[in-house]
C-alpha positions in Angstrom: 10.1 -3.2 -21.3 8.7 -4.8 -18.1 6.2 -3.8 -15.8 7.1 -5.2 -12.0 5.4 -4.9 -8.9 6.6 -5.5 -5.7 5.1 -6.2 -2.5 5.8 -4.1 0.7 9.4 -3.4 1.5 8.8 -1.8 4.8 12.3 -1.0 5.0 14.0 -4.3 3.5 16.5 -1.8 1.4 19.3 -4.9 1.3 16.9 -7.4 -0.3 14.9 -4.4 -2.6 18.8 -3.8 -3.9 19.2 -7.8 -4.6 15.5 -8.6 -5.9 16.3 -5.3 -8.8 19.6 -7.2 -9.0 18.0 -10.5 -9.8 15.5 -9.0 -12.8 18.1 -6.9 -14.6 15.7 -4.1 -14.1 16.8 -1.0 -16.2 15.6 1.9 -15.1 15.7 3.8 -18.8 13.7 0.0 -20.0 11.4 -1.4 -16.9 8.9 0.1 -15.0 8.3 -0.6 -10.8 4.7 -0.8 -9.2 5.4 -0.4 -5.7 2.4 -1.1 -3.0 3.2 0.7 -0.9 4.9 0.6 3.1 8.1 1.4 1.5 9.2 2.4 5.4 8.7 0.8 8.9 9.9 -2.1 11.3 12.9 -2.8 8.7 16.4 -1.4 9.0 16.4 0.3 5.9 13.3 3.1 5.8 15.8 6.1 4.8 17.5 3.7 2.0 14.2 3.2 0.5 12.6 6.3 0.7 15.8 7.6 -1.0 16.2 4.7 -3.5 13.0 4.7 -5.2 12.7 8.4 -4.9 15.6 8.4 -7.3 14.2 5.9 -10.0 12.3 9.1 -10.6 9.3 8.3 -13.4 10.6 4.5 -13.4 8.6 3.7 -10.1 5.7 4.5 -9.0 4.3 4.1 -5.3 1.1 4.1 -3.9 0.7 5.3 0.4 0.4 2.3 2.6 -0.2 2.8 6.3 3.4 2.9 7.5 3.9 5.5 4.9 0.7 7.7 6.1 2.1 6.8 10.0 5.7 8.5 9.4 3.9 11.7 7.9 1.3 11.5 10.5 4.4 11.6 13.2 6.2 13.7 11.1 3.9 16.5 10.0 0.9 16.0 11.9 1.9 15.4 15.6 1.7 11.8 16.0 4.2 10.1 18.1 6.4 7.4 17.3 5.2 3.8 18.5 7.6 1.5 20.4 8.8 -0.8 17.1 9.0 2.1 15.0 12.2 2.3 12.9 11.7 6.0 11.5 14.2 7.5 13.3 17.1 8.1 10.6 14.6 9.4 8.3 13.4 11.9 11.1 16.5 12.9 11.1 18.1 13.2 7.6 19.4 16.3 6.6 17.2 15.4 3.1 14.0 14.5 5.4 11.9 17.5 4.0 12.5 16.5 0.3 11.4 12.9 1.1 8.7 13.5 3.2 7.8 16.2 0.5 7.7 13.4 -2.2 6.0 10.9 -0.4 3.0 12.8 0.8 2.3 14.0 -3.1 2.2 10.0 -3.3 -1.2 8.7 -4.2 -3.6 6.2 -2.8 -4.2 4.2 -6.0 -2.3 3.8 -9.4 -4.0 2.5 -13.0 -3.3 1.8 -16.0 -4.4 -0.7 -18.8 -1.3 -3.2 -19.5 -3.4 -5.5 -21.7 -6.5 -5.2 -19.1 -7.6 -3.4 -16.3 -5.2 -2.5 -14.0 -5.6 -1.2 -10.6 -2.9 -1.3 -7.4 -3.6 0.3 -4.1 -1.6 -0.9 -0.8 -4.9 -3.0 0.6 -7.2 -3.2 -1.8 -10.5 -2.5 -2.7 -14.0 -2.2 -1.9 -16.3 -4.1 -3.8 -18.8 -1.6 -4.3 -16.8 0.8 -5.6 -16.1 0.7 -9.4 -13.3 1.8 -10.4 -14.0 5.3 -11.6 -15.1 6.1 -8.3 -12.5 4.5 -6.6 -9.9 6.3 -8.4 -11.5 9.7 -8.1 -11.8 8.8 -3.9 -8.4 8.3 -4.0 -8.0 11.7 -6.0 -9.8 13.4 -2.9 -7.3 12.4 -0.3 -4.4 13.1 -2.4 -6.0 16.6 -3.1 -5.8 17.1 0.7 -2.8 15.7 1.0 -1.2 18.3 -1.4 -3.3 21.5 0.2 -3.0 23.6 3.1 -5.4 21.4 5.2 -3.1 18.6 4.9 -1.5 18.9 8.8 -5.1 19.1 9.8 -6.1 16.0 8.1 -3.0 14.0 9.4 -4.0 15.0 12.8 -7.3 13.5 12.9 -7.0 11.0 10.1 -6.6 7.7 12.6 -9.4 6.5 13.8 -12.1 2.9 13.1 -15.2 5.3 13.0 -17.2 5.1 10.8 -16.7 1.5 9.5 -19.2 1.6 6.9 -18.7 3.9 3.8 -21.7 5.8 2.6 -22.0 8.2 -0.4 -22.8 10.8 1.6 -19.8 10.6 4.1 -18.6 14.1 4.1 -15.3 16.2 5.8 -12.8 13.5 7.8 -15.1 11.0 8.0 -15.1 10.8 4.5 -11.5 10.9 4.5 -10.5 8.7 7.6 -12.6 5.9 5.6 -11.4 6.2 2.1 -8.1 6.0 3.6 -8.9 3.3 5.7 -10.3 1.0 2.4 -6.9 1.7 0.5 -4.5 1.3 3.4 -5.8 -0.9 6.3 -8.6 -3.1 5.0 -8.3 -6.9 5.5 -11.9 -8.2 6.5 -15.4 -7.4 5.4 -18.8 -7.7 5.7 -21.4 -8.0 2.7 -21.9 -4.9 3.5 -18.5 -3.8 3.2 -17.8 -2.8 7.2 -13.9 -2.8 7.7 -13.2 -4.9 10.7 -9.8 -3.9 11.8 -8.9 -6.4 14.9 -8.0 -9.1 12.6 -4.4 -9.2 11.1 -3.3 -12.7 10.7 -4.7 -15.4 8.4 -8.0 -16.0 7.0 -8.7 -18.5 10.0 -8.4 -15.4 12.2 -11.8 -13.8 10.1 -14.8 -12.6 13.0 -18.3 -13.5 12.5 -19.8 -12.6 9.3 -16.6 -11.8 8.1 -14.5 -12.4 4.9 -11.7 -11.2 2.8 -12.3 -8.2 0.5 -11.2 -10.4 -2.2 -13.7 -13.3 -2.1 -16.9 -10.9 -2.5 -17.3 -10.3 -6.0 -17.5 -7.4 -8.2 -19.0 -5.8 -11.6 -15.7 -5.9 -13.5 -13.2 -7.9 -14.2 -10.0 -5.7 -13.8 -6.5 -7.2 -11.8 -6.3 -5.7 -8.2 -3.0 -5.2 -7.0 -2.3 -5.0 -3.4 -0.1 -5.4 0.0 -0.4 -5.2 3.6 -1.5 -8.7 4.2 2.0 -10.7 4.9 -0.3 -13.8 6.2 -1.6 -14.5 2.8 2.4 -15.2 1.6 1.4 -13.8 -1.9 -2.0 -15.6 -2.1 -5.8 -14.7 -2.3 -7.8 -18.6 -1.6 -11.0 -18.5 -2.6 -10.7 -15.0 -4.7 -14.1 -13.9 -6.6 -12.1 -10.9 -8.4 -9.1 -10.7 -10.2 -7.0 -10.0 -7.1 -3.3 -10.4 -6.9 -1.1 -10.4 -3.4 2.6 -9.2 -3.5 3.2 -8.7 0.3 5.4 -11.8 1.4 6.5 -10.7 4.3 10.1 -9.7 3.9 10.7 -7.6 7.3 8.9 -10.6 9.1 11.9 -12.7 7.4 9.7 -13.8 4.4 10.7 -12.7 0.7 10.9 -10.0 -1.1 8.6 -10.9 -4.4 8.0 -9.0 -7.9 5.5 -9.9 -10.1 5.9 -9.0 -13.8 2.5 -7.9 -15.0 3.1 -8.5 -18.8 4.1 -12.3 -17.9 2.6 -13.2 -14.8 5.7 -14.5 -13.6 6.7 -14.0 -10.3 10.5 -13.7 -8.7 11.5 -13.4 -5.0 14.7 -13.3 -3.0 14.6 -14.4 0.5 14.7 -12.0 3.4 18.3 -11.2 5.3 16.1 -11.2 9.0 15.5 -14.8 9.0 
């Protein structure tokens, strides 16, 4: 048995078919650790949704933005932004069942495999251990699965407030634990979210850094996405931290990382 996980596939169902191709992943063997953005900019959203769906307990998926952004449209009157490629799934005569299955999604997955092992779509604060983090991301699922949950997807975008505090309560408390697991990029050392940057680590503001390269109390592998400028790398990493999103809908690769090995295998996108 082997553990993958795979960076975002925001719709990159051709190369997600080819990469499973290229491991010789069994579904009744292997395991999949998805980060997340399994829809969004590619041509494939509906494929995706549909395909991992069906891998049933093989694959498991944590909510990346994109995800939260097509149930925000979806279920909690957002509207659909200019590059959006959602419509098919908007439309599917299945489109309850999936959106059904991807809001009961959570924010972060764990489990031991020989250490410590934590994925969420961006990553994680540093001055959260991981008990609390997990039980943060226990809230927002809670929600997610409630009657409140149209009312939280209403109001749940937003930069404000920037700055987790313990005492955060109603969709503040929310809007920023989702935030952390979905969105972050750059810190301060006091762990504000800045959300204007996007690109590289040259592209950090003032007093500003990487999630990654402020250290924490544990030693425990982060998994994450979201960040296609890193190409799969964390420079100057003070945790345990390791990148999957190469940037496949941008006409990067597709990459899996086998968590028992450390080895890592990509195929190249179909949008160069």
């Amino acid at each position: 048995m082997t553990t993958y996980a795979i960076g975002d596939l925001q719709g990159c169902h051709a190369e997600f078919v080819e990469l499973l191709e290229t491991l010789d992943f069994d579904p009744r063997r292997d395991r999949l650790w998805l980060a997340g953005d399994l829809v969004n900019r590619g041509p494939g959203s509906l494929e995706c949704l549909r395909e991992v769906k069906a891998l049933g307990d093989a694959a498991v998926t944590v909510l990346g933005n994109h995800d939260l952004h097509l149930l925000a449209v979806a279920r909690g009157g957002a509207v659909l932004n200019r590059k959006d490629t959602l419509g098919a799934i908007l439309a599917a005569p299945d489109r309850e069942a999936l959106l059904d299955w991807l809001q009961s999604r959570p924010l972060l997955v764990r489990d031991t495999l020989g250490q410590d092992t934590l994925m969420t779509h961006a990553g994680l604060l540093p001055r959260w251990p991981l008990d609390q983090a997990a039980g943060l991301a226990g809230e927002v699922q809670a929600v997610l699965g409630g009657e409140q949950a149209g009312a939280f997807l209403e109001r749940m975008y937003g930069n404000a407030p920037a700055l987790w505090r313990d005492d955060l309560d109603g969709v503040d408390r929310l809007r920023v634990i989702v935030n952390v697991f979905t969105r972050m990029r750059f810190i301060d050392a006091a762990g504000r979210l800045d959300f204007a940057a996007k690109e590289g680590l040259d592209s950090a503001p003032p007093g500003f850094a990487p999630w990654f390269q402020y250290p924490r109390g544990d030693d425990a592998r982060l998994l994450f996405g979201h960040w296609a400028a890193l190409q799969g790398t964390t420079p100057h990493s003070r945790v345990n931290a390791q990148a999957l999103d190469t940037g496949c809908v941008w006409g990067g690769a597709l990459t899996a990382l086998a968590l028992e090995s450390g080895e890592r295998v990509s195929v190249p996108s179909q949008r160069r």
